[in-house]
N, C-alpha and C positions, 0 to 999 in steps of 0.2 A: 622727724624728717620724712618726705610721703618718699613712697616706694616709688623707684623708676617702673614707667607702665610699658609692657612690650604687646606688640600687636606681633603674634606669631600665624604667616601665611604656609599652609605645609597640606599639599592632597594626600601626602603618604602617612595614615593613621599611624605607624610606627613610628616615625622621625618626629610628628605631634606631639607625643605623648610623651616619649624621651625627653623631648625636650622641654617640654612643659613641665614637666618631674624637676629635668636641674636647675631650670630659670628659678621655678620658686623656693625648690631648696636652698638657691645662693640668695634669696631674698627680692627677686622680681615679682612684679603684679602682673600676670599674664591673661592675656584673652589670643584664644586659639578658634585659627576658625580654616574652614578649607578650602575655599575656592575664590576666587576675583573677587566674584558678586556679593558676597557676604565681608569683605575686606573692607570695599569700599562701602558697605553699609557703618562697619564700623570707624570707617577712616572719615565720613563725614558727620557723624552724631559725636563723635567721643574724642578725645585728645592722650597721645601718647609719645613716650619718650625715642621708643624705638618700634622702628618697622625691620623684622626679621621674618622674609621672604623667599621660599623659594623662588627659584626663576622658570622652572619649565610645570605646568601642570593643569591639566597637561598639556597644553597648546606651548609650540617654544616663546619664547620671552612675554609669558603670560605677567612672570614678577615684576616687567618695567612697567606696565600700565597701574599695579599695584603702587610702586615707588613713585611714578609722576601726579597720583593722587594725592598719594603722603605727600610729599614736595610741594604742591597746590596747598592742600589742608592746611598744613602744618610743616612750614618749611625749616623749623627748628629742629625738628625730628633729624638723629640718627637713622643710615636708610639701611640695610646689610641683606645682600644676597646668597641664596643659596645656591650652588650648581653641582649636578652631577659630571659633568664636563670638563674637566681640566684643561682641554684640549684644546681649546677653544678661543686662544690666546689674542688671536687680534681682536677678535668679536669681543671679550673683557675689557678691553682698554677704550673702547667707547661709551660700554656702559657702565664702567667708572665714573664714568663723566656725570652719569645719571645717578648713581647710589655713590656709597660710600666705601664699602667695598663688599668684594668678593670673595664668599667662601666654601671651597670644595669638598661635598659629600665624598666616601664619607671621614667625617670633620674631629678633630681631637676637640671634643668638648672645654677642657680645660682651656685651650686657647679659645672657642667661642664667648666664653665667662672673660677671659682679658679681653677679648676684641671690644666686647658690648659693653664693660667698664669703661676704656679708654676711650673710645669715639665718645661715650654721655661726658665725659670728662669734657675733651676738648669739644666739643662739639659736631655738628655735620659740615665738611667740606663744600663751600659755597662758593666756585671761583668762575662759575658764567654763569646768567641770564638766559633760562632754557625757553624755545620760541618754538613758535607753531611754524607749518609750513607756509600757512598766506602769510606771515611777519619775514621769512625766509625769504620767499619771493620777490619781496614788495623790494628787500633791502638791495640783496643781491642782482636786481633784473638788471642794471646796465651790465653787471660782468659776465653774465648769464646770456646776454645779447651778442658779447664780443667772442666768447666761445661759441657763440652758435655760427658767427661769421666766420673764422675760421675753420672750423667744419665745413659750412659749406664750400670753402674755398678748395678742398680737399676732392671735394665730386666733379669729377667732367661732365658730366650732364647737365648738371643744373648750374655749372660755370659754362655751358657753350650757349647760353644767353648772354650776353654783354649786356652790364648795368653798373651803376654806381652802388658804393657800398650805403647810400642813404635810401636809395630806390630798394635796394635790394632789403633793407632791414628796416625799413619805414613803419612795418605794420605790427612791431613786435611789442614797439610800449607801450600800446592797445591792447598785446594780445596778454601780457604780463595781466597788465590791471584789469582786465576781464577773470585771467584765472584767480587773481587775490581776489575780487570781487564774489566769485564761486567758491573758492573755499570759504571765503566768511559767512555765506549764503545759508538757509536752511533747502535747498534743494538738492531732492532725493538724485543718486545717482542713477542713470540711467533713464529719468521722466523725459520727455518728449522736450529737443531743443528749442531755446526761443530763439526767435528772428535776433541774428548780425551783423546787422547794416554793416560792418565794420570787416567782418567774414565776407560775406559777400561781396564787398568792392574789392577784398583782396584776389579774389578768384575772377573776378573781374579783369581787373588788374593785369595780374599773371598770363593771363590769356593773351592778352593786348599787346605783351611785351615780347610775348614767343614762347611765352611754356606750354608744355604737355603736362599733361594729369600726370604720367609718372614724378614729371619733377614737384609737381605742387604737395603729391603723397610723398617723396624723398624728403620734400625741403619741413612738412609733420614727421617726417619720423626722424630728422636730426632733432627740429626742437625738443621732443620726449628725450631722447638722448642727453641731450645739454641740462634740462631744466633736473632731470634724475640725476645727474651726475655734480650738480648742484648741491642735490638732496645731498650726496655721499659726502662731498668733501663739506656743510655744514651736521654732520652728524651727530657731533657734539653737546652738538645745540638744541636737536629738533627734540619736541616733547615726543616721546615716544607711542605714549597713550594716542595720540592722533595722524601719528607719520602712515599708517594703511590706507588709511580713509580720506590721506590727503592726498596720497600714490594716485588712489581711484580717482578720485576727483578730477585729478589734473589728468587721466587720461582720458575720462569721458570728455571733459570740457575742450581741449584737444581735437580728439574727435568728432565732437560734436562741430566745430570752428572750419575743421576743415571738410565736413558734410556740405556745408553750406558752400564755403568756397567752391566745392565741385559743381554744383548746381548753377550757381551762377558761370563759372567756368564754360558747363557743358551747353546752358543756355544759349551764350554768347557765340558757341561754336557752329557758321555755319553748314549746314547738309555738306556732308563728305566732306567735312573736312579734316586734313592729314594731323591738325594740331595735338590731337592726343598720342599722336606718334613720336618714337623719339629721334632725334636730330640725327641725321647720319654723319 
């Protein structure tokens, strides 16, 4: 019968060593290694039974980007975290969602040896479909649209425009599929924005109807608002390994959207005039 193989992630050369001492004295095949970079070297050349990961190392939840690997690679794999954190209670119960579970430095070995039996036994807990964030977006954007109107509904400034709620949220399932668009993208954050026909008539638009620049910058910083808060309540969901990079994105792209709107906005705005002011 071949030996269960554990992939052990640990920067603390003491808690390595330790442990790679009892793994194989109970008869595991281990590869120990220390950092992300070398994990996921081995997480994509090799196959293993178990991923036994710290979680902080040192950057905080360095271990999820490890376990969403493992989970990519090799989604049969047992996933088990390490934390020095006990503390940390609600922040666990998401990333549960992501490994399999959670174990706090420092750890009665003997139940490490039952944990990592029992999970190979049963297997790794598989009960959602973990998704990136342009997959989140794309899914979520009409409930994502109606939180965002309710929000606005909330600002007297940008309600002391009268409009319909189709006027007022016409431009947003454009603005959704432009951002799924950008996260799917290989475009660096922060490179120089391309032209948005679609930005631009919005700011257009807004002008035309009676807004001021403050409200067209209010009515960008509710959607960062809604489209984050989006993020939080699918958390469960989102790959980990890509939720920063999707954050950025979605605020460069954002900002970038409403750069343009302003421009076109400020264009349209003629000499002295009061429109960037706000409404008394």
């Amino acid at each position: 019968m071949p030996l269960t193989r554990i992939l052990l992630v640990d920067d603390d050369e003491l808690v390595r060593a330790t442990l790679t001492e009892l793994l194989e004295h109970s008869g595991f095949e281990v590869t120990s290694v220390t950092n992300v970079v070398d994990a996921l070297k081995h997480i994509s050349s090799e196959s293993y039974d178990v991923l036994l990961s710290d979680l902080h190392m040192p950057g905080a939840g360095d271990g999820l980007t490890v376990v969403s690997a493992m989970r990519h690679a090799n989604p049969l794999a047992v996933t088990l975290l390490l934390s020095a954190f006990p503390q940390m209670e609600a922040a666990a119960q998401a990333i549960l969602l992501q490994a399999d579970e959670i174990l706090f430095k420092p750890m009665d070995l003997t139940l490490l040896l039952d944990v990592i039996k029992q999970r190979v036994a049963i297997g790794p807990v598989r009960n959602r479909e973990v998704e990136t964030v342009a997959a989140i977006l794309d899914r979520t954007s009409y409930a994502a649209i109606q939180e965002w109107y309710k929000l606005v509904q909330t600002d007297e400034l940008v309600m002391s425009v009268s409009m319909s709620r189709d006027l007022r949220c016409g431009h947003l399932p454009q603005v959704f599929r432009d951002l799924v668009a950008r996260l799917l993208s290989s475009k660096r954050i922060g490179t120089k924005e391309l032209p948005s026909a679609a930005a631009a008539k919005h700011g257009l638009d807004r002008r035309r109807m009676g807004y001021s620049a403050a409200m067209l910058v209010e009515e960008s910083r509710m959607l960062q608002i809604t489209i984050f808060s989006t993020l939080q309540d699918n958390l469960a969901n989102i790959d980990f390994s890509l939720l920063l990079v999707g954050v950025m994105t979605i605020a460069d792209e954002i900002d970038s959207q409403l750069s343009q709107a302003m421009k076109s906005f400020s264009a349209d705005s003629p000499a002295g005039s009061t429109a960037n002011a706000a409404p008394r």
